[in-house]
VMD Tcl script that draws the C-alpha trace (Angstrom):
set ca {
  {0.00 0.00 0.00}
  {1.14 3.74 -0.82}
  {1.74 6.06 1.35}
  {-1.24 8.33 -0.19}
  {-3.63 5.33 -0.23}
  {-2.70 4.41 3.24}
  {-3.71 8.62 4.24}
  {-6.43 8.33 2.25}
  {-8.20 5.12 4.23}
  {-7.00 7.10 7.75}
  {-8.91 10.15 6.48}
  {-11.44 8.42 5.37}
  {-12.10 6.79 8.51}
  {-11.94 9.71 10.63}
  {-14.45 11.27 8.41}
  {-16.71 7.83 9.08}
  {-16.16 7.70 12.60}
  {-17.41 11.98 12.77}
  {-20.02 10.72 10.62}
  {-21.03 8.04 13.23}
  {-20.47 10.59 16.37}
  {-22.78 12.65 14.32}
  {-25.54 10.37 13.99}
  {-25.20 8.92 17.88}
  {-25.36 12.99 18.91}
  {-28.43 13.09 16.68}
  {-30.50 10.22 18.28}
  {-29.61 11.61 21.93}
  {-30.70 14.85 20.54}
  {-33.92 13.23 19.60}
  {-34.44 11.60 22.47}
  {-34.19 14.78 24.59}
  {-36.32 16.80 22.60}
  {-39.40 14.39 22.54}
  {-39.02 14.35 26.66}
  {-38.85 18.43 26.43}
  {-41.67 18.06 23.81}
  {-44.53 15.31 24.92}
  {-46.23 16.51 28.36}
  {-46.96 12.97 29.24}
  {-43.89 10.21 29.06}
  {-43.02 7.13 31.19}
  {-40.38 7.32 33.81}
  {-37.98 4.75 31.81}
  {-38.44 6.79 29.08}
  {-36.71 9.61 30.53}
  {-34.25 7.48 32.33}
  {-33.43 5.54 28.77}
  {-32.89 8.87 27.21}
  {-30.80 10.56 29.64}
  {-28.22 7.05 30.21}
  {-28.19 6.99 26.48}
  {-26.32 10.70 26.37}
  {-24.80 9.76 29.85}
  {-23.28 7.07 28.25}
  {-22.25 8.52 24.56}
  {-20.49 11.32 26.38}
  {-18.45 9.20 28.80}
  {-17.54 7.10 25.87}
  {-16.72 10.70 24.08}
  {-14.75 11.63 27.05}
  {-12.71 8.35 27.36}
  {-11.72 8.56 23.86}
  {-10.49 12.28 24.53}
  {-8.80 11.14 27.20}
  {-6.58 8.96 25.55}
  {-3.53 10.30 25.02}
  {-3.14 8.72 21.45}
  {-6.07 11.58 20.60}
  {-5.26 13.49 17.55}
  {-7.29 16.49 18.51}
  {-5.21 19.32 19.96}
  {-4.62 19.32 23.77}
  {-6.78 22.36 24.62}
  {-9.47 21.46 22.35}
  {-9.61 18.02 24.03}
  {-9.91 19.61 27.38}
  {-12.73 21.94 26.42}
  {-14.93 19.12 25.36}
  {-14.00 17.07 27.95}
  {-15.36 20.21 30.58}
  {-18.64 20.12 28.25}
  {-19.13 16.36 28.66}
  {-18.74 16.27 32.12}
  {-21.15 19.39 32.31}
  {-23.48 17.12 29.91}
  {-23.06 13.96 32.40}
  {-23.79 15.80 35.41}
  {-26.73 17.93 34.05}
  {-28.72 14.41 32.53}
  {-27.89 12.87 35.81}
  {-29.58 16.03 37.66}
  {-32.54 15.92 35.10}
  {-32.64 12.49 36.19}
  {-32.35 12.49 39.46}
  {-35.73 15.12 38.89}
  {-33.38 18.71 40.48}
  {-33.43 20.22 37.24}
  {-36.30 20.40 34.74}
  {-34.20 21.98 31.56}
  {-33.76 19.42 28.85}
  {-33.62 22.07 26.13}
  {-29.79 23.19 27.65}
  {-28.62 19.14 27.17}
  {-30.24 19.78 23.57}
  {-28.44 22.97 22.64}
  {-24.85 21.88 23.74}
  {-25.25 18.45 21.77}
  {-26.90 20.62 18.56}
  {-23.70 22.25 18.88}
  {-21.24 19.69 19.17}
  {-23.12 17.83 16.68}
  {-22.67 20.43 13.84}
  {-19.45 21.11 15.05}
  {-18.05 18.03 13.47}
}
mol new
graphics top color blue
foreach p $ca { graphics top sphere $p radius 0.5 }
foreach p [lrange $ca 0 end-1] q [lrange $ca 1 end] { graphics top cylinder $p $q radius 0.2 }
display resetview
């Protein structure tokens, strides 16, 4: 394999794998807005939706973590302070002291369209 080929299969799999992030942002960000939307919705609904972007932004924070990360240092460390904000604000919603899904939705709209 060339040396171009071989950068063009890394770049294409980092554009896959923001392609993916994108799409697991967008079904956390749907799953948010239908608990900020419907009036009535079952408890496990709202406890699905809020460990599913628990969980996607641990994984997102593990990854950034790792110091094989390509992203620059400070960038890394900004989105690791938003994912911990995004962790501890779903487990607040869920825990019922905070009533504000439409904040969790903003920050992962704009992380989301970031990539």
């Amino acid at each position: 394999m060339t040396f171009e080929a071989y950068e063009t299969v890394v770049e294409d799999s980092g554009y896959e794998a923001r392609g993916r992030e994108r799409q697991a942002l967008s079904l956390g960000i749907d799953r948010l807005e239908r608990l900020q939307k419907e009036q009535r919705f079952s408890i496990e609904d709202q406890v699905q939706s809020l460990l599913y972007v628990r969980r996607l932004w641990t994984i997102f924070i593990e990854d950034l973590a790792h110091p094989e990360n390509g992203l620059p240092e400070q960038l890394r460390a900004d989105i690791i302070s938003i994912g911990l904000w995004v962790v501890k604000e779903a487990d607040r919603l869920r825990e019922e002291r905070s009533n504000d899904v439409m904040q969790l939705v903003e920050i992962n709209r704009l992380i989301r369209d970031a990539l």
